[in-house]
PyMOL Python script that loads the backbone (N, CA, C, O; Angstrom):
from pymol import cmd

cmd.read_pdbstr("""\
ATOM      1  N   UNK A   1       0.833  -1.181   0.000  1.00  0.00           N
ATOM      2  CA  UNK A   1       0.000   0.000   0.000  1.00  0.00           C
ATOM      3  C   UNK A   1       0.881   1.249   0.000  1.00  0.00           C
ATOM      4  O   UNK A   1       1.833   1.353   0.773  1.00  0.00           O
ATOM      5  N   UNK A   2       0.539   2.214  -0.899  1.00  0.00           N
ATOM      6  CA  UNK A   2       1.252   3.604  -0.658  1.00  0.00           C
ATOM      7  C   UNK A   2       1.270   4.594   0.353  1.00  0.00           C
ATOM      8  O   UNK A   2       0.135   4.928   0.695  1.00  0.00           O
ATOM      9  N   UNK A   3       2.114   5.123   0.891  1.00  0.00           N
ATOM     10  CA  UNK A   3       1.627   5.608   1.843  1.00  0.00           C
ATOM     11  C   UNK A   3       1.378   7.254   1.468  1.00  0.00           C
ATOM     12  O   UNK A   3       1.423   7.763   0.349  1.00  0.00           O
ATOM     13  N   UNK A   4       0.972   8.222   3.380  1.00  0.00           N
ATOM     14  CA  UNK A   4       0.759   9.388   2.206  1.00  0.00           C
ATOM     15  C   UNK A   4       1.397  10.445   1.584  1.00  0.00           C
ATOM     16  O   UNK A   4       1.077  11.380   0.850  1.00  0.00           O
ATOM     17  N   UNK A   5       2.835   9.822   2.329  1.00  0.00           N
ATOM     18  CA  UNK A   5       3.806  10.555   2.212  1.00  0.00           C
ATOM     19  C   UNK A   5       4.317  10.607   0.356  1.00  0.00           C
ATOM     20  O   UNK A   5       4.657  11.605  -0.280  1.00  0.00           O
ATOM     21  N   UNK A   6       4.215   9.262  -0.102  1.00  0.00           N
ATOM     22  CA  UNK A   6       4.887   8.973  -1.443  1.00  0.00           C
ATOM     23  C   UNK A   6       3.844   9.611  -2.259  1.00  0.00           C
ATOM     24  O   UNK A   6       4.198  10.540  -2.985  1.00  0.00           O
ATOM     25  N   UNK A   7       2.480   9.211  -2.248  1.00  0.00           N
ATOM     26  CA  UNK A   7       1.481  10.011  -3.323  1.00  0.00           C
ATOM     27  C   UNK A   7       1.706  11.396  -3.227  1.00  0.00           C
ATOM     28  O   UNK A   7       1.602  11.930  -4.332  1.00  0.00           O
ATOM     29  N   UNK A   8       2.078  12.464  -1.976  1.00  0.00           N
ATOM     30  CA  UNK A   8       1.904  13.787  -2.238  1.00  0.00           C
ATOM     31  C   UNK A   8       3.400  13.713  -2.716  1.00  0.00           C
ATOM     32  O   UNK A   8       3.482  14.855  -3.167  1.00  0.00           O
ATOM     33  N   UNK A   9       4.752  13.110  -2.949  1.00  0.00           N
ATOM     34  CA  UNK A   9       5.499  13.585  -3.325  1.00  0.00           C
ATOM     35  C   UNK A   9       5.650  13.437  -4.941  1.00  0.00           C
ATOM     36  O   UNK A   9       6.324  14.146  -5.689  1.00  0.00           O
ATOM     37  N   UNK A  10       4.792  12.261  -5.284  1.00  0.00           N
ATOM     38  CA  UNK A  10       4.668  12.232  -6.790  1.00  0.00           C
ATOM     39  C   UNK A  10       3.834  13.089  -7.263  1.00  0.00           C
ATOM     40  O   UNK A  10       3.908  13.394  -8.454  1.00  0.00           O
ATOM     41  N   UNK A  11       2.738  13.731  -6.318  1.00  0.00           N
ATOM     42  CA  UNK A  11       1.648  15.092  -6.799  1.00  0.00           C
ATOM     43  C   UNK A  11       2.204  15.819  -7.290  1.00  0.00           C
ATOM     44  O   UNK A  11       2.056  16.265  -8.428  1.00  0.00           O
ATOM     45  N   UNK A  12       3.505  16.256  -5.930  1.00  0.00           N
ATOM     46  CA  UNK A  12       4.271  17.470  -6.240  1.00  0.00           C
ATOM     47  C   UNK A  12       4.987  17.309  -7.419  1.00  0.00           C
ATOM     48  O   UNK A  12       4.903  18.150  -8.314  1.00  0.00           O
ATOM     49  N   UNK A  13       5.597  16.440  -7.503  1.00  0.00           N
ATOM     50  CA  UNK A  13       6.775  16.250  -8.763  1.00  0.00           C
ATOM     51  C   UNK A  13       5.506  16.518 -10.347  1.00  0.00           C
ATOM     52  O   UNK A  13       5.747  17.283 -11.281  1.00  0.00           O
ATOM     53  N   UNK A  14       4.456  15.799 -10.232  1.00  0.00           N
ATOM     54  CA  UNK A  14       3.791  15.798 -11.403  1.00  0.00           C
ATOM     55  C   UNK A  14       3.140  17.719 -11.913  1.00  0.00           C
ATOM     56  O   UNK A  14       2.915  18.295 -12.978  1.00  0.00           O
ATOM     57  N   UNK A  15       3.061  18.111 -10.343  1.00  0.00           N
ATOM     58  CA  UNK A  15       2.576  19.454 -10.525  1.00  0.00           C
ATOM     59  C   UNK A  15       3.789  20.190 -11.143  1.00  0.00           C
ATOM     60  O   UNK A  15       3.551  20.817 -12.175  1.00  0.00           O
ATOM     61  N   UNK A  16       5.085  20.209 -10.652  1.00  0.00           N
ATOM     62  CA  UNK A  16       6.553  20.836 -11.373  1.00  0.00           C
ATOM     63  C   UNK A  16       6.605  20.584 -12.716  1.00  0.00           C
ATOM     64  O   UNK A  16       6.623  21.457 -13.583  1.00  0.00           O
ATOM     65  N   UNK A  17       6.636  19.080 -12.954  1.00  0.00           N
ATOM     66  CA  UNK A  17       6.528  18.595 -14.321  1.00  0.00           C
ATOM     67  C   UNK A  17       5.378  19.631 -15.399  1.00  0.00           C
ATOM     68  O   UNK A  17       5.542  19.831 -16.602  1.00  0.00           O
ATOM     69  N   UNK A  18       4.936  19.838 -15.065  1.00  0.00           N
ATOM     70  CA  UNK A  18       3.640  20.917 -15.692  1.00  0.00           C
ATOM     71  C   UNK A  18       3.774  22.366 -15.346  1.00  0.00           C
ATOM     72  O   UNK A  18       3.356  23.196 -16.153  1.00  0.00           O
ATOM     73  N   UNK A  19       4.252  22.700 -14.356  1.00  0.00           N
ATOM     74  CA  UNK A  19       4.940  23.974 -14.698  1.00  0.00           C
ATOM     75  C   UNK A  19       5.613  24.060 -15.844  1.00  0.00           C
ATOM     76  O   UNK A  19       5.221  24.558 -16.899  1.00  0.00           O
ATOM     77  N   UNK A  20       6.662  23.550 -15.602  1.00  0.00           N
ATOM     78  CA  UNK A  20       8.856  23.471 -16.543  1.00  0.00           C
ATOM     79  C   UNK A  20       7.747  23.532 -17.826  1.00  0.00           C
ATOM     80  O   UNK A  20       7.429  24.633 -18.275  1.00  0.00           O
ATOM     81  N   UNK A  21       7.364  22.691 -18.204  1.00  0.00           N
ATOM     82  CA  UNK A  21       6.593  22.019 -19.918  1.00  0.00           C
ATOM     83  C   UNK A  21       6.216  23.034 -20.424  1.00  0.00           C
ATOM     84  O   UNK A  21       6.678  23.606 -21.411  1.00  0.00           O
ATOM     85  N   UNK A  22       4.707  23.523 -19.293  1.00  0.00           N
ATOM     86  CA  UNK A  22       3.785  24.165 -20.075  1.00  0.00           C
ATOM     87  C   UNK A  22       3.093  23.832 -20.794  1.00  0.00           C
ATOM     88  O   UNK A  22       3.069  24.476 -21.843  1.00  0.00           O
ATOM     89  N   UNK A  23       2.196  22.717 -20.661  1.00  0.00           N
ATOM     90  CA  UNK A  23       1.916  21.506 -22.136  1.00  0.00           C
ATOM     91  C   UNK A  23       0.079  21.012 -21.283  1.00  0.00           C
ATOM     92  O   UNK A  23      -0.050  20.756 -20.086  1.00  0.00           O
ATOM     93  N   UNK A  24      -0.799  21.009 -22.070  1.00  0.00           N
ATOM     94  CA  UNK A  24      -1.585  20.397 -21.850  1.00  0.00           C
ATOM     95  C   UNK A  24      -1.511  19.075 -21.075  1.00  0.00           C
ATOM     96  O   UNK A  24      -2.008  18.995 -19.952  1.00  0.00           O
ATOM     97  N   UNK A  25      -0.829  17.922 -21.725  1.00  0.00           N
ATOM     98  CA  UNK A  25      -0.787  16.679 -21.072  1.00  0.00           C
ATOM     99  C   UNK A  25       0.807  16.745 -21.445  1.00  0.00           C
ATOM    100  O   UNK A  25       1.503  17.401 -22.220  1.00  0.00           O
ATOM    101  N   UNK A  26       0.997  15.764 -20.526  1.00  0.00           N
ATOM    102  CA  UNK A  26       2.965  14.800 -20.491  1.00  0.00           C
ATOM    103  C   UNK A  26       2.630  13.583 -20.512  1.00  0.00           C
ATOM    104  O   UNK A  26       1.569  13.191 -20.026  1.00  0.00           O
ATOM    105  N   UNK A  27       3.526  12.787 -21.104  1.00  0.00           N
ATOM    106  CA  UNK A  27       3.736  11.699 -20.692  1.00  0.00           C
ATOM    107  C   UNK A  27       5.461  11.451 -20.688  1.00  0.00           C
ATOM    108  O   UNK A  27       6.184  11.562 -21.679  1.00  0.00           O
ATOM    109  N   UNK A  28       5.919  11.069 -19.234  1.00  0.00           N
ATOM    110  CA  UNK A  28       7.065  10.887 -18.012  1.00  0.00           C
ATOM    111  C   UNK A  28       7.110   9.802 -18.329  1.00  0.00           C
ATOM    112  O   UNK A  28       6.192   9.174 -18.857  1.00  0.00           O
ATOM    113  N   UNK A  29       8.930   9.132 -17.871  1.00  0.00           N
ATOM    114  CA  UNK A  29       9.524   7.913 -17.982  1.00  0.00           C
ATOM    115  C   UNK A  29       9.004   8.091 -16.071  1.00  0.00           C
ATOM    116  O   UNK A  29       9.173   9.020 -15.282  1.00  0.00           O
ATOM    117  N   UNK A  30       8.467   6.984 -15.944  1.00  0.00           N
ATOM    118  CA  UNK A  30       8.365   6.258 -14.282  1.00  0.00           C
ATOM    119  C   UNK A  30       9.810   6.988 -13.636  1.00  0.00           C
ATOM    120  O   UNK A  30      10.804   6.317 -13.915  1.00  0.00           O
ATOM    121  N   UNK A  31      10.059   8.038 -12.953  1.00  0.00           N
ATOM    122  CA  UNK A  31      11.852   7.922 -11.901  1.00  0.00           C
ATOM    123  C   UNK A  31      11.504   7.606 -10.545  1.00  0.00           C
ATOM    124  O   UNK A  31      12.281   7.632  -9.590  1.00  0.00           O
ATOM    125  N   UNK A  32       9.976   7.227 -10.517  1.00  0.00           N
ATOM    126  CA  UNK A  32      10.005   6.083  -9.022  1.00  0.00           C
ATOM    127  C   UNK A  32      10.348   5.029  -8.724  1.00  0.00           C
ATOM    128  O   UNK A  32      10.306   4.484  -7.622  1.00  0.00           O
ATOM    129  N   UNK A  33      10.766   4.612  -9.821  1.00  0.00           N
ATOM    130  CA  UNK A  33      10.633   2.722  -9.599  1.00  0.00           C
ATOM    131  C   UNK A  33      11.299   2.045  -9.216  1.00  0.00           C
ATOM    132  O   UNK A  33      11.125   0.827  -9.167  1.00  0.00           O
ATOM    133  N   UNK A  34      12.680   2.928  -8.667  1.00  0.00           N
ATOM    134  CA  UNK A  34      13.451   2.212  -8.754  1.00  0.00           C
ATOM    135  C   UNK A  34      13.772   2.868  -6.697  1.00  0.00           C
ATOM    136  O   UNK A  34      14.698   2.529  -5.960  1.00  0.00           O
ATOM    137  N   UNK A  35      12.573   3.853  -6.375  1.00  0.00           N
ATOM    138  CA  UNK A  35      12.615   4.393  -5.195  1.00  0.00           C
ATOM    139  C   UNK A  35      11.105   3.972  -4.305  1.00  0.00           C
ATOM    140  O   UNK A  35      11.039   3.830  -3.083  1.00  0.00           O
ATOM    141  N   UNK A  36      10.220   3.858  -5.064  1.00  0.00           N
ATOM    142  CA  UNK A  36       9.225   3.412  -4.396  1.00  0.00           C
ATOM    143  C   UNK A  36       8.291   2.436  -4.836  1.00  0.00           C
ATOM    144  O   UNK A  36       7.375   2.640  -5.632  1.00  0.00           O
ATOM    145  N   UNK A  37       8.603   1.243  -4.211  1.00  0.00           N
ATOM    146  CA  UNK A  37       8.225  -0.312  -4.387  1.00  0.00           C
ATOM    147  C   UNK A  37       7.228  -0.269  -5.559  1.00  0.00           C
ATOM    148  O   UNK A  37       7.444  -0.469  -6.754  1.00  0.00           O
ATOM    149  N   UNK A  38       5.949   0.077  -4.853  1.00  0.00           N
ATOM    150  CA  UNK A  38       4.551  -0.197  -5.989  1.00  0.00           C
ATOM    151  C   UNK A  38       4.492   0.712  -7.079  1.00  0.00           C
ATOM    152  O   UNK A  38       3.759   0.396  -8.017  1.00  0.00           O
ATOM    153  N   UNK A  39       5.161   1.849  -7.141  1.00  0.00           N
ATOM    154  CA  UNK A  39       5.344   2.195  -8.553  1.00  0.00           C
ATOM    155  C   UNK A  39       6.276   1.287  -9.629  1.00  0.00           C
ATOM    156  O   UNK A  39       6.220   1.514 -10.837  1.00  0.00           O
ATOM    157  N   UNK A  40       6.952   0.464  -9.183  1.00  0.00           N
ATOM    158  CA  UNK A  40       7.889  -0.241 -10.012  1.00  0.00           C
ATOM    159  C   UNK A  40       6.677  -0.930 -11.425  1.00  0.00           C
ATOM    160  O   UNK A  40       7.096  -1.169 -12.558  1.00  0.00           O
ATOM    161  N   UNK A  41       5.668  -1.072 -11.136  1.00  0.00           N
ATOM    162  CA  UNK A  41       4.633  -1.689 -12.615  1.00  0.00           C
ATOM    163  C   UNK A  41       4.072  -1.113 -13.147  1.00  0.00           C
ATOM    164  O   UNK A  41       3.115  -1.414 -13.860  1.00  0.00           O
ATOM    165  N   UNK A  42       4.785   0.422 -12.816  1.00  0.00           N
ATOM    166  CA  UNK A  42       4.209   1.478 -14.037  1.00  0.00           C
ATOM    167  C   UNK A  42       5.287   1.990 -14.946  1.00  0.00           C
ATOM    168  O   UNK A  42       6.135   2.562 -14.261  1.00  0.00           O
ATOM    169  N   UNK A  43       5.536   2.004 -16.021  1.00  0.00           N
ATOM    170  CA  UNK A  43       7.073   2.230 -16.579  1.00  0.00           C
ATOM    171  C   UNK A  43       6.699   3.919 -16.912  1.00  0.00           C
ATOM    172  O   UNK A  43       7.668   4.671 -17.008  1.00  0.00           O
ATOM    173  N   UNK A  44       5.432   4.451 -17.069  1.00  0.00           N
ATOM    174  CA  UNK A  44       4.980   5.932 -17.290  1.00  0.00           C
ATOM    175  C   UNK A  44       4.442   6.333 -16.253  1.00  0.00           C
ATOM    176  O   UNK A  44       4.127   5.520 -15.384  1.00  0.00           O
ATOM    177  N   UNK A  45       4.143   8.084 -16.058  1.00  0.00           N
ATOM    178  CA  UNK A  45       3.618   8.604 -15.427  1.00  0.00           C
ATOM    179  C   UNK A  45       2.868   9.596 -16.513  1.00  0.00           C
ATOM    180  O   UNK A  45       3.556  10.480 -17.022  1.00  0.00           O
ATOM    181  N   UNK A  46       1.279   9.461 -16.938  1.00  0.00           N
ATOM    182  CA  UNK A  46       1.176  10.153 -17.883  1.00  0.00           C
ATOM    183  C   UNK A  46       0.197  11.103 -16.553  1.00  0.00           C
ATOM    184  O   UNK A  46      -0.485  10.717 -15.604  1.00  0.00           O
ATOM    185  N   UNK A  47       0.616  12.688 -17.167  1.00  0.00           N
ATOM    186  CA  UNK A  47       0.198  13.778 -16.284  1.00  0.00           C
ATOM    187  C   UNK A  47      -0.842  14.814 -17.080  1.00  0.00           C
ATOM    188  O   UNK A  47      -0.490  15.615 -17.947  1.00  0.00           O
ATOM    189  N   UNK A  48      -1.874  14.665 -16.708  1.00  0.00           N
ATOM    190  CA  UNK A  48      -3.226  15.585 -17.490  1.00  0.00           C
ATOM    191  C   UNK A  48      -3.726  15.132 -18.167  1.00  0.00           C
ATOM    192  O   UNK A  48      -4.759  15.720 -18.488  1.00  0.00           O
ATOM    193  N   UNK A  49      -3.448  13.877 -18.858  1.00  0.00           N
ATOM    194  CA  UNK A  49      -4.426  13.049 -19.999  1.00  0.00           C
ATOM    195  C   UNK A  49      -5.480  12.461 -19.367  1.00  0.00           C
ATOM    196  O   UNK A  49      -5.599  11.945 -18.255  1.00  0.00           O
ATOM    197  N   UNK A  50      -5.978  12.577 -19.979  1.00  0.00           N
ATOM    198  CA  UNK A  50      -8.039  11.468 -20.012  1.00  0.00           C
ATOM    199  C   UNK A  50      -7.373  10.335 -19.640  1.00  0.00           C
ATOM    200  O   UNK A  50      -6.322   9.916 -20.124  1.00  0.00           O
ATOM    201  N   UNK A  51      -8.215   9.715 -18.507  1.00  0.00           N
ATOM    202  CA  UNK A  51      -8.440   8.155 -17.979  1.00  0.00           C
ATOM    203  C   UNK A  51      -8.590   7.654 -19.451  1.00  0.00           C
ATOM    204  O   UNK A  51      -7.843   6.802 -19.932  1.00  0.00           O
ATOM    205  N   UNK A  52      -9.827   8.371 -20.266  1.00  0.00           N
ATOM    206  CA  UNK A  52     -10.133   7.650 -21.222  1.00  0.00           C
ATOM    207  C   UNK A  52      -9.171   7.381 -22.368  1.00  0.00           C
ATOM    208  O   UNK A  52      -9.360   6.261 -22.843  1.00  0.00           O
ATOM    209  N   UNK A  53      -8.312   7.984 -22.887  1.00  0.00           N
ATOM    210  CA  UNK A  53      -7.136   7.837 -23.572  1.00  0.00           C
ATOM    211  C   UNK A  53      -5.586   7.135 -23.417  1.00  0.00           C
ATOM    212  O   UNK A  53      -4.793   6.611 -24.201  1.00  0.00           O
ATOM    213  N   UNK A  54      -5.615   7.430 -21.940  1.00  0.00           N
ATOM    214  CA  UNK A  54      -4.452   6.729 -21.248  1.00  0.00           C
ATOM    215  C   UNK A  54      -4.225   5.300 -21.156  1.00  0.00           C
ATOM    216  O   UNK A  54      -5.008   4.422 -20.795  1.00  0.00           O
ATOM    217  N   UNK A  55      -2.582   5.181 -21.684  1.00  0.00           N
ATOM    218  CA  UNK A  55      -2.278   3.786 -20.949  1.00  0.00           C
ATOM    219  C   UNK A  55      -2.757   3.089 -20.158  1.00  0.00           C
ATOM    220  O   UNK A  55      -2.846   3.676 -19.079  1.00  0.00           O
ATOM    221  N   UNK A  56      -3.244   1.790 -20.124  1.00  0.00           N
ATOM    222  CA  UNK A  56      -3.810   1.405 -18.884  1.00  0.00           C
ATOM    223  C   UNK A  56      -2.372   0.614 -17.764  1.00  0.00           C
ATOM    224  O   UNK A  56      -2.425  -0.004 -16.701  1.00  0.00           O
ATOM    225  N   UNK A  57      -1.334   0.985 -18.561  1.00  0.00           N
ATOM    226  CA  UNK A  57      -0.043   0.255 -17.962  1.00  0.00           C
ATOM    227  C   UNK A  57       0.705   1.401 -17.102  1.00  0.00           C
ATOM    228  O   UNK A  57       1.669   1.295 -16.343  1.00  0.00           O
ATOM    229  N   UNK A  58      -0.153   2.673 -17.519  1.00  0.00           N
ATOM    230  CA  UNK A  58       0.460   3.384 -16.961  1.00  0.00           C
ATOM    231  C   UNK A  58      -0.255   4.416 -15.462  1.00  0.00           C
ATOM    232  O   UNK A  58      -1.477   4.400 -15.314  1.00  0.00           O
ATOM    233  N   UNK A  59       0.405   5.034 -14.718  1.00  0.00           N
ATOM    234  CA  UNK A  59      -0.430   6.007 -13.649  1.00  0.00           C
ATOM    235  C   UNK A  59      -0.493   7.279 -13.912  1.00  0.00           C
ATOM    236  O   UNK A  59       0.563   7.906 -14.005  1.00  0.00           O
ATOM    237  N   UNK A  60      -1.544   7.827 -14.060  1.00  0.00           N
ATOM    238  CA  UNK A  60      -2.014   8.882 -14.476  1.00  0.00           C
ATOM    239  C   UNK A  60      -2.377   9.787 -13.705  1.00  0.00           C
ATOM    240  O   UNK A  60      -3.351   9.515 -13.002  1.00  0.00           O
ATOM    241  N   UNK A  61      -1.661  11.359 -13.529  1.00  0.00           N
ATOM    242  CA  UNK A  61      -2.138  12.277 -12.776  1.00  0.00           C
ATOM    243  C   UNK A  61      -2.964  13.398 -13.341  1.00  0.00           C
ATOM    244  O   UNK A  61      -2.700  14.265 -14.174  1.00  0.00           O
ATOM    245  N   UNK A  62      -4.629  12.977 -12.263  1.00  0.00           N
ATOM    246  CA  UNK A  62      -5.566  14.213 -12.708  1.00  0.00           C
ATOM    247  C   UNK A  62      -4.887  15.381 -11.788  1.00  0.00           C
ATOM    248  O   UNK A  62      -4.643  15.331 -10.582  1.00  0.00           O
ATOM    249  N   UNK A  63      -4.608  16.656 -12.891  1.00  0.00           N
ATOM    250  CA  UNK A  63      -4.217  17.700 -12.087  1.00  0.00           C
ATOM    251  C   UNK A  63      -5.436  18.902 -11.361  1.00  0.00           C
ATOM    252  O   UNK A  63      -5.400  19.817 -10.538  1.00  0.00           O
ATOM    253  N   UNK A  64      -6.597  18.154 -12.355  1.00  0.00           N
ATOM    254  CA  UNK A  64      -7.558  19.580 -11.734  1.00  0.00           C
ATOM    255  C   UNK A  64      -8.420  18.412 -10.188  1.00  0.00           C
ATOM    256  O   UNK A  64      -8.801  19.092  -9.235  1.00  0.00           O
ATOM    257  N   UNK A  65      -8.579  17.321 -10.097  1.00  0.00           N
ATOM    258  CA  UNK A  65      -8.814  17.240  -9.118  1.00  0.00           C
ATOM    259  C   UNK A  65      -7.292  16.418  -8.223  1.00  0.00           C
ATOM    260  O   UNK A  65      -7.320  15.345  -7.619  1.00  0.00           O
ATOM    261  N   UNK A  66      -6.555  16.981  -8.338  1.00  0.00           N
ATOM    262  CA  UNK A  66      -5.014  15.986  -7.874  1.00  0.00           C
ATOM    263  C   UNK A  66      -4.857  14.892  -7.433  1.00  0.00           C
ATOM    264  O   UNK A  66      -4.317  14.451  -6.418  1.00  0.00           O
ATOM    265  N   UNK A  67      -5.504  14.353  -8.487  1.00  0.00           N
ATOM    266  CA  UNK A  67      -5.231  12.613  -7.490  1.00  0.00           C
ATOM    267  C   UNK A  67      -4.665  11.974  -8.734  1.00  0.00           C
ATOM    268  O   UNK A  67      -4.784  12.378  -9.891  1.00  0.00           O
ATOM    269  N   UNK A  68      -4.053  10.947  -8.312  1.00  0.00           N
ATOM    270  CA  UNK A  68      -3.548   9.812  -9.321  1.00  0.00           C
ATOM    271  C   UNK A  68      -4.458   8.467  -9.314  1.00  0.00           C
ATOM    272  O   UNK A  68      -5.080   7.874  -8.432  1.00  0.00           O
ATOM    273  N   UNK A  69      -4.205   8.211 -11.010  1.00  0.00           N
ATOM    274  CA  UNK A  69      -5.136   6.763 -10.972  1.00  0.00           C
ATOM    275  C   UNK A  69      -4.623   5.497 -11.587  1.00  0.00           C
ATOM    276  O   UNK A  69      -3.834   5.690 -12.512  1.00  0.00           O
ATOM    277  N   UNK A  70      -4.828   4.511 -11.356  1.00  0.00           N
ATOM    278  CA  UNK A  70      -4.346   3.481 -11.701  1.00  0.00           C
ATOM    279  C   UNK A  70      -5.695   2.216 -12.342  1.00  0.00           C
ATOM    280  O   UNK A  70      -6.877   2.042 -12.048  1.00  0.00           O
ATOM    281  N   UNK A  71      -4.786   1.581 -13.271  1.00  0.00           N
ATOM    282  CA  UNK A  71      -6.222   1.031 -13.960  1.00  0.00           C
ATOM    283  C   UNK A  71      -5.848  -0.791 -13.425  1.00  0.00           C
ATOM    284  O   UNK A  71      -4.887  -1.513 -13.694  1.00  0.00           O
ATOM    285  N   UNK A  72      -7.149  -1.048 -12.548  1.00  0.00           N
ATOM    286  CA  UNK A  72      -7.099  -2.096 -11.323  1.00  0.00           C
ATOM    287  C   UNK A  72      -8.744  -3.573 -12.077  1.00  0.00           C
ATOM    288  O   UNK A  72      -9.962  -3.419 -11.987  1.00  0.00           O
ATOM    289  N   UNK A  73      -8.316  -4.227 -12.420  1.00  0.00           N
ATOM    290  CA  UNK A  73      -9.351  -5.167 -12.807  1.00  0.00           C
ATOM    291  C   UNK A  73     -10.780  -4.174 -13.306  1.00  0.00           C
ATOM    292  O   UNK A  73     -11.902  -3.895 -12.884  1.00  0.00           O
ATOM    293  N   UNK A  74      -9.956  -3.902 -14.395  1.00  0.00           N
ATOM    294  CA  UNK A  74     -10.614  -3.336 -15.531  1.00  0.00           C
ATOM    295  C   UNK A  74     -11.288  -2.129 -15.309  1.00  0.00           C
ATOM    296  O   UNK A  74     -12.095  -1.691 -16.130  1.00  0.00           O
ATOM    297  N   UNK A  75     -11.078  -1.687 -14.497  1.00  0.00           N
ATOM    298  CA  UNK A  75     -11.690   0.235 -13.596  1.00  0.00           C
ATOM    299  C   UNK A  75     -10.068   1.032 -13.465  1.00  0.00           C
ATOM    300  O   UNK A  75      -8.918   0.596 -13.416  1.00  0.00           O
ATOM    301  N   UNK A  76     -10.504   2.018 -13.448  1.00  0.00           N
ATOM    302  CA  UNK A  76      -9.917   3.010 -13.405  1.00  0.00           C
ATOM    303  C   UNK A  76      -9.822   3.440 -11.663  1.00  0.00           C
ATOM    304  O   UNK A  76     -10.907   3.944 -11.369  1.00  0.00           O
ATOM    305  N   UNK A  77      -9.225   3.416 -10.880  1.00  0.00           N
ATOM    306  CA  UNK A  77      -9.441   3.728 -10.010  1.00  0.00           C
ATOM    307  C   UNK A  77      -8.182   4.188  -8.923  1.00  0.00           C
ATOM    308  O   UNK A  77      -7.071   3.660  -8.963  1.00  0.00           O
ATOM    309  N   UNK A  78      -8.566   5.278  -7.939  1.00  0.00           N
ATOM    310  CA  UNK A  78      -7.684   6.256  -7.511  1.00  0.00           C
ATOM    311  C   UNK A  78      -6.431   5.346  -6.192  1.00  0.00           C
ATOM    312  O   UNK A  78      -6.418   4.353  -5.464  1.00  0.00           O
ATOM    313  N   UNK A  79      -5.633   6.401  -6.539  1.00  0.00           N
ATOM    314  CA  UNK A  79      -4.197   5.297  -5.642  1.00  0.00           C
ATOM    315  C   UNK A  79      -4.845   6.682  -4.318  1.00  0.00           C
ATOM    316  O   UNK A  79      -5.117   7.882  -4.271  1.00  0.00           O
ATOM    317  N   UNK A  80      -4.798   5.060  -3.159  1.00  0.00           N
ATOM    318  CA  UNK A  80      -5.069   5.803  -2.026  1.00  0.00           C
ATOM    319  C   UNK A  80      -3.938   5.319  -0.987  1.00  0.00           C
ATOM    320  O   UNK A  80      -3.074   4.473  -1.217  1.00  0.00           O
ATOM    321  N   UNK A  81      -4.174   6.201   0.473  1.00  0.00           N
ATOM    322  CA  UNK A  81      -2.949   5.505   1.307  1.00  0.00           C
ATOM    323  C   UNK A  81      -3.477   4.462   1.907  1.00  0.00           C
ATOM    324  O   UNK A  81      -4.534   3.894   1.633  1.00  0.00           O
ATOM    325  N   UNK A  82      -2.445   4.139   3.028  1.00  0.00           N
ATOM    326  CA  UNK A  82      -2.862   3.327   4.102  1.00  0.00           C
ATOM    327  C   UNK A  82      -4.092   4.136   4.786  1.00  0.00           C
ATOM    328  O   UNK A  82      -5.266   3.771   4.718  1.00  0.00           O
ATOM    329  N   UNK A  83      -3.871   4.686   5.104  1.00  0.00           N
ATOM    330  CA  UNK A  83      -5.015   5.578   6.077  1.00  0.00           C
ATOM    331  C   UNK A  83      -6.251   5.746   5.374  1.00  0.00           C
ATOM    332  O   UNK A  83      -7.205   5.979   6.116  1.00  0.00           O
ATOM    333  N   UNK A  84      -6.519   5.688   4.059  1.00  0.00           N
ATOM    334  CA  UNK A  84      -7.136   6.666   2.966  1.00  0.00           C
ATOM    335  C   UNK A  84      -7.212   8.025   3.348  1.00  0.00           C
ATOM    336  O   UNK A  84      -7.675   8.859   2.570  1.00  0.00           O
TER     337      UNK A  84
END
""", "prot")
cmd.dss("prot")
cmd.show_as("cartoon", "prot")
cmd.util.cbc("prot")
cmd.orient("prot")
């Protein structure tokens, strides 16, 4: 399980990532994977794209409501912590 420390630090990183760009959507090489366990089975981080368009191999950050999602026995659905 993620905890809530790692999701707000990939928020943050995904929110920078979209500053620097300036770009509607990104799509990021994964630089967690090799720092935080359960990201290791995402090789992307795509940032602002549609659930509906997106990789399903990959984790996707909604920036207007900030959460990240991951696509889990065939749903789309949000990475939460231990705590939720």
């Amino acid at each position: 399980m993620p905890s809530k420390q790692e999701i707000e630090s990939i928020i943050s990183w995904c929110e920078e990532r979209r500053k620097e760009k300036k770009q509607v959507y990104l799509i990021e090489r994964n630089q967690f994977s090799e720092t935080i366990e359960w990201m290791r089975r995402f090789t992307l981080i795509e940032i602002g794209r549609p659930k509906e368009i997106a990789s399903k191999t990959s984790l996707v950050y909604d920036p207007i409501i900030k959460t990240l999602w991951q696509f889990i026995n065939g749903t789309w659905q949000k990475v939460t912590s231990d705590g939720f």
